[in-house]
C-alpha positions in Angstrom: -4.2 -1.4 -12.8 -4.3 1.5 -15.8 -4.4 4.8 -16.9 -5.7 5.9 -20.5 -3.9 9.3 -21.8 -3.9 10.7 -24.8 -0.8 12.8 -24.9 1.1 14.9 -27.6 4.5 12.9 -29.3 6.6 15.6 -28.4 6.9 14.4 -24.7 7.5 10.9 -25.6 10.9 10.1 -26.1 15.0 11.6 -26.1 14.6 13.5 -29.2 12.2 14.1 -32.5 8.7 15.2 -32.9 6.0 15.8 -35.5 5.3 19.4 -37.0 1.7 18.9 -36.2 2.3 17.0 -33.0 -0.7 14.3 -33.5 -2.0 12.9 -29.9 -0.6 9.4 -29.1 -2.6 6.9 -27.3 -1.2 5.5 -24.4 -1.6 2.9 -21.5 -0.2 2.2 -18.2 -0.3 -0.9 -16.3 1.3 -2.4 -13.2 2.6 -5.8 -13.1 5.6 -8.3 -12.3 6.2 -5.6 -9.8 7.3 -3.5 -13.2 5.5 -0.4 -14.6 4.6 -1.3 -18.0 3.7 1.8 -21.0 2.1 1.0 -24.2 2.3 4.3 -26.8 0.5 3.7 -29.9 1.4 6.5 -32.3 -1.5 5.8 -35.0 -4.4 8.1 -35.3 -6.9 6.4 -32.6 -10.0 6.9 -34.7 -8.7 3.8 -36.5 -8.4 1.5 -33.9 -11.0 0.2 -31.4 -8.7 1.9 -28.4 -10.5 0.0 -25.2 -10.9 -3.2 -26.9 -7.2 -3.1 -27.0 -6.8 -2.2 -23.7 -9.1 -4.7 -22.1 -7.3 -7.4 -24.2 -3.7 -6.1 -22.9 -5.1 -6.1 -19.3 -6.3 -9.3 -19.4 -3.2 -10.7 -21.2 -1.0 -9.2 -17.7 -3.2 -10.5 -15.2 -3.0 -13.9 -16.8 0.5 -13.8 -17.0 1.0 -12.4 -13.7 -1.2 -15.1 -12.4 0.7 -18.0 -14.2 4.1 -17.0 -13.4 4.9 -14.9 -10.7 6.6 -16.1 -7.3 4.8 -13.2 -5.9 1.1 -14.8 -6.1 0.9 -17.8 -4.0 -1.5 -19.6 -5.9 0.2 -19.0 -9.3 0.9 -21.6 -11.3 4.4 -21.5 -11.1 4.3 -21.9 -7.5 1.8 -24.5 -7.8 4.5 -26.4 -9.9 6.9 -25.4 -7.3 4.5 -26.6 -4.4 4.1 -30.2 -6.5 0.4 -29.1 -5.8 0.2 -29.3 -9.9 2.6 -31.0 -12.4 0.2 -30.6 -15.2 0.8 -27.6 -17.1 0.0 -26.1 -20.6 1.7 -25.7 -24.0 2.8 -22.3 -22.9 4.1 -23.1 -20.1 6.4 -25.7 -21.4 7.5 -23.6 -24.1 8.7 -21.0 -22.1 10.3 -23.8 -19.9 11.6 -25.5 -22.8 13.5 -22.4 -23.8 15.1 -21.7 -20.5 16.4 -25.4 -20.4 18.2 -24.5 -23.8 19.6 -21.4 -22.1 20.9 -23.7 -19.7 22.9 -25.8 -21.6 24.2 -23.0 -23.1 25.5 -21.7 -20.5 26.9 -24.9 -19.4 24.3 -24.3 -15.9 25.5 -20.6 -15.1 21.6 -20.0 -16.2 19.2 -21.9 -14.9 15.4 -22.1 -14.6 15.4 -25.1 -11.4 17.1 -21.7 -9.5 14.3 -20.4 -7.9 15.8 -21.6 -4.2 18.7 -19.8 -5.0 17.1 -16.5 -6.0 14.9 -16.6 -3.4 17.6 -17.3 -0.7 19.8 -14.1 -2.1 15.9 -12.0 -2.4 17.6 -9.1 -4.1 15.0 -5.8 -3.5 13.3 -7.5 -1.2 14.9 -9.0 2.1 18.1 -8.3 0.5 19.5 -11.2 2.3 23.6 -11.8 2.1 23.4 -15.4 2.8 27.0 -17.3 4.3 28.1 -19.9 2.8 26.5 -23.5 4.3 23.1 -21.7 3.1 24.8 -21.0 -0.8 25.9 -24.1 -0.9 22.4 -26.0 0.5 20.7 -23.9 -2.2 22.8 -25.5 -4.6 21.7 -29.1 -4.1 18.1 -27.5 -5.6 19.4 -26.5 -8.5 19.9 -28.3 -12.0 18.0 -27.9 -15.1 19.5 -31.7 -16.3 17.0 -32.9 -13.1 14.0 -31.2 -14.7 12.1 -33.9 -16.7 9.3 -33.0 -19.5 6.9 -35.3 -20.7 4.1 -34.2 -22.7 2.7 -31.3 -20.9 4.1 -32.9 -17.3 6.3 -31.9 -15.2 8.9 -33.3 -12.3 11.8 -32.5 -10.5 13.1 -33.7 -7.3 12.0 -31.7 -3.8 13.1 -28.4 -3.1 13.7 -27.5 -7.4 11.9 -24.1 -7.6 11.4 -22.4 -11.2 11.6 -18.9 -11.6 11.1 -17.3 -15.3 11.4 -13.9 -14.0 14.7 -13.3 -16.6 12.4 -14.4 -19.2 8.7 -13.8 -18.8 8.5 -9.6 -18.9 9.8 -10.5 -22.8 7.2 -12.9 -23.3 4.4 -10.3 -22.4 6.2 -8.0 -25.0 5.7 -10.4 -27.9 2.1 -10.8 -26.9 1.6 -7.5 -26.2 2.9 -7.1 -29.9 0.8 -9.6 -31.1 -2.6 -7.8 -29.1 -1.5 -4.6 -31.3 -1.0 -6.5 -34.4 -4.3 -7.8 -34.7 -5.8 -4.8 -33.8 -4.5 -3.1 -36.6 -2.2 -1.3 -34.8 1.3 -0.6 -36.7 3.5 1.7 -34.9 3.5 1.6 -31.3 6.4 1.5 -28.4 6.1 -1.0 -25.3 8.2 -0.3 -22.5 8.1 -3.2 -19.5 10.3 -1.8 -16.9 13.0 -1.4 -19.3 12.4 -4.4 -21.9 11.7 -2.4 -25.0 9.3 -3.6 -27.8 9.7 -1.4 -30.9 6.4 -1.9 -33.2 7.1 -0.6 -36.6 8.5 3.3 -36.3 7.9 6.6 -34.9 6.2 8.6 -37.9 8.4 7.0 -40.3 11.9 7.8 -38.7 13.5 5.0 -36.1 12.9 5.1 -31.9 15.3 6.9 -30.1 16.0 4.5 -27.3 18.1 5.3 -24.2 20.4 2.7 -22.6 21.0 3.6 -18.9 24.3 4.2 -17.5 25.5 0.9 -15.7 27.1 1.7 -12.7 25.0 1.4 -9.1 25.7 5.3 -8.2 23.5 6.5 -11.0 20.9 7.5 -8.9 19.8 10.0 -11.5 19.0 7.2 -13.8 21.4 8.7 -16.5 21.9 7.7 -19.7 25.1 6.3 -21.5 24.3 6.3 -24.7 21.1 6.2 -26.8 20.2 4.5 -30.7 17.4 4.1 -32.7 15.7 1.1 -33.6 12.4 0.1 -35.3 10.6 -3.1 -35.4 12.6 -5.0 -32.9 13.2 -5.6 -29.0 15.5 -4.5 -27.2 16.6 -5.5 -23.4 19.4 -4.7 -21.1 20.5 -6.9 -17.8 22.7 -4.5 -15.8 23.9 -4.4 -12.2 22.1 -1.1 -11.5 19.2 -3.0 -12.0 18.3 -4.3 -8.5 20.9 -4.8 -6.0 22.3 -4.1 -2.1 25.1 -3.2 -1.0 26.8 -4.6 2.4 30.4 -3.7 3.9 30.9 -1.8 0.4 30.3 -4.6 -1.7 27.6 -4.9 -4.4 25.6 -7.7 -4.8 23.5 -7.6 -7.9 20.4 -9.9 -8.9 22.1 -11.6 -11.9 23.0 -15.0 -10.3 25.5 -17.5 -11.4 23.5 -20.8 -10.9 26.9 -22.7 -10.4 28.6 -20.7 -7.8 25.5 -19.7 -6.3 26.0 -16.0 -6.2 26.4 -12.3 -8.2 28.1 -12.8 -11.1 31.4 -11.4 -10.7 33.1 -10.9 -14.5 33.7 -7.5 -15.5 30.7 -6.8 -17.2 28.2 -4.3 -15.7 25.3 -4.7 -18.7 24.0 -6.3 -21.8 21.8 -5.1 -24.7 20.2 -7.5 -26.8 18.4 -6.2 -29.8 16.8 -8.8 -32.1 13.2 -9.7 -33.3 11.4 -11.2 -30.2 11.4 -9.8 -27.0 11.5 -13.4 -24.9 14.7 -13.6 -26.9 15.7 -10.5 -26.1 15.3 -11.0 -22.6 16.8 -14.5 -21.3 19.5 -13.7 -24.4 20.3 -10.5 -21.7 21.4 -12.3 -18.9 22.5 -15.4 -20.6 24.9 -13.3 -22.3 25.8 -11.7 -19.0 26.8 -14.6 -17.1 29.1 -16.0 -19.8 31.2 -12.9 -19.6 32.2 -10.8 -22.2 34.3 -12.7 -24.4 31.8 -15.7 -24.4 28.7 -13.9 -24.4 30.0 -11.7 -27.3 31.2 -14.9 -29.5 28.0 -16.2 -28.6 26.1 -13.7 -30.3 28.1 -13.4 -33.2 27.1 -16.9 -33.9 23.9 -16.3 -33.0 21.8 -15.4 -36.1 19.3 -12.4 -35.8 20.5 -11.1 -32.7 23.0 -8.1 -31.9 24.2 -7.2 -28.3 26.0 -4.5 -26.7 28.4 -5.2 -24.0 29.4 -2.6 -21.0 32.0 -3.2 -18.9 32.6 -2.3 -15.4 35.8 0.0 -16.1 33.7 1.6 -19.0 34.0 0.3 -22.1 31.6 -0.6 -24.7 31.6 -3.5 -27.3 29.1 -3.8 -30.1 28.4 -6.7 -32.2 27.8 -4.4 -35.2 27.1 -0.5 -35.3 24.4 0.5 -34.1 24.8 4.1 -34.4 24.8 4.9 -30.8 25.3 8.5 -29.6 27.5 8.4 -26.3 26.1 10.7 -23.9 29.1 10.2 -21.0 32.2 10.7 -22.5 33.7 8.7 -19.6 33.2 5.4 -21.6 34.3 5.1 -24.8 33.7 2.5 -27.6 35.8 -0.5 -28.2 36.5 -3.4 -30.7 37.0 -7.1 -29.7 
């Protein structure tokens, strides 16, 4: 579904705006179960405005119906159904790439984790499961047993992929791409919170928000914000979907080895680099390894910058990125 506005910049984003406050074209769409906003802040005269959007609604409904747990007959669940075990070059790319983020996480990420997500449902049955069903759920998870050959695709009964930590920055990059070739230069793609910065904002940077980790921020406050131009940016974060039970949060980041929250001190993870599907699985990757880990990680890691915020407030950044702290209760840090 979508709505077409034409709007002026100055509503747009934390701070900045144009003397003559040009309209913007904009586009809403839902899907993933995520509200998705496309700006495009070139004059629209230019551009061939519903071609665009036709192509960018196709491209979501195709993704949506290839990967989402949510559609029964997606592809992803036919895989997970061994209805299909055929899929394309797409597919296994995306699959290829989560496999990596497996090993680099020694298993604490892993794409075969489907059962497990689904047994925990965060935001949606919000399920606390005991402990013989953890560790059942367990014995359906390992990347090492997923095998690729050519396009096909096995794994022993009761593996389920999920891509959901990985897919919404997929659509970013072709969501990009759809803008690209449609002449489009400077536009700002929001996916529930995955960021896609397409050039600049009337030849100064984005000012882009980063929401205030903690599971009380009802408000949807923000910690600190930056600017950025021509590159993705994604946070994984506790606040982020979660339940709480007996005073305990349970967030949806899962450690694929001890089959539950991950439980390490962090509370969130920026990645800003050049592609959004980096962006995105780079988030929680990063997450689950921990701070010290995820942050050497990245520093090895060419292209990519994070920043790390921990539960008891701190913030670590893998270079300067000229934030602007908006909550003086957390303060900046070095490693």
């Amino acid at each position: 579904m979508k709505k077409l506005l034409l709007i002026p910049a100055l509503l747009l984003l934390i701070t900045g705006c144009s003397e003559t406050e040009p309209e913007i074209t904009e586009f809403d769409y839902f899907y993933f179960d995520t509200s998705i906003n496309v700006k495009i802040y070139d004059d629209a005269k230019d551009l061939d405005v519903e071609q665009i959007d036709s192509d960018i609604e196709e491209l979501l409904v195709r993704l949506e119906n290839t990967y989402s747990p949510s559609i029964e007959d997606s592809a992803i669940n036919q895989v997970n159904d061994r209805k299909i075990t055929e899929v394309d070059d797409e597919f296994i790319s995306i699959l290829n790439q989560s496999i990596k983020a497996c090993d680099a996480t020694n298993g604490q990420y892993d794409p075969s984790s489907g059962a497990l997500i689904d047994l925990w449902s965060i935001n949606n049955a919000n399920h606390l499961p005991s402990d013989k069903e953890v560790k059942e759920a367990l014995t359906n998870v390992g990347c090492d047993d997923v095998v690729i050959n050519g396009n096909t695709i096995t794994m022993p009964e009761g593996y389920r992929l999920d891509f959901g930590s990985s897919v919404k920055g997929f659509a970013g990059d072709k969501i990009e791409e759809i803008l690209k070739n449609a002449g489009v230069e400077n536009a700002l793609i929001n996916l529930g919170g995955n960021i896609q910065a397409v050039g600049n904002k009337y030849g100064k940077p984005f000012n882009i928000a980063i929401m205030k980790p903690e599971v009380e921020n009802t408000l949807n406050e923000n910690v600190a914000q930056m600017p950025i131009e021509d590159s993705a940016l994604v946070t994984s974060g506790i606040n982020q979907r979660f339940f709480i039970e007996d005073g305990k949060v349970y967030h949806h980041i899962i450690d694929a080895i001890k089959g539950e929250p991950a439980d390490n001190g962090l509370a969130s993870v920026t990645i800003v680099t050049d592609s959004g599907a980096d962006a995105d699985i780079l988030s929680t990757m990063t997450f689950l390894m921990g701070l010290e880990d995820g942050y050497d990680y990245i520093m090895n890691t060419g292209g990519v910058e994070a920043i790390f915020i921990t539960t008891d407030k701190k913030i670590y950044q893998t270079k300067d990125f000229n934030l602007t702290i908006l909550d003086d209760t957390y303060t900046i840090e070095e490693m």
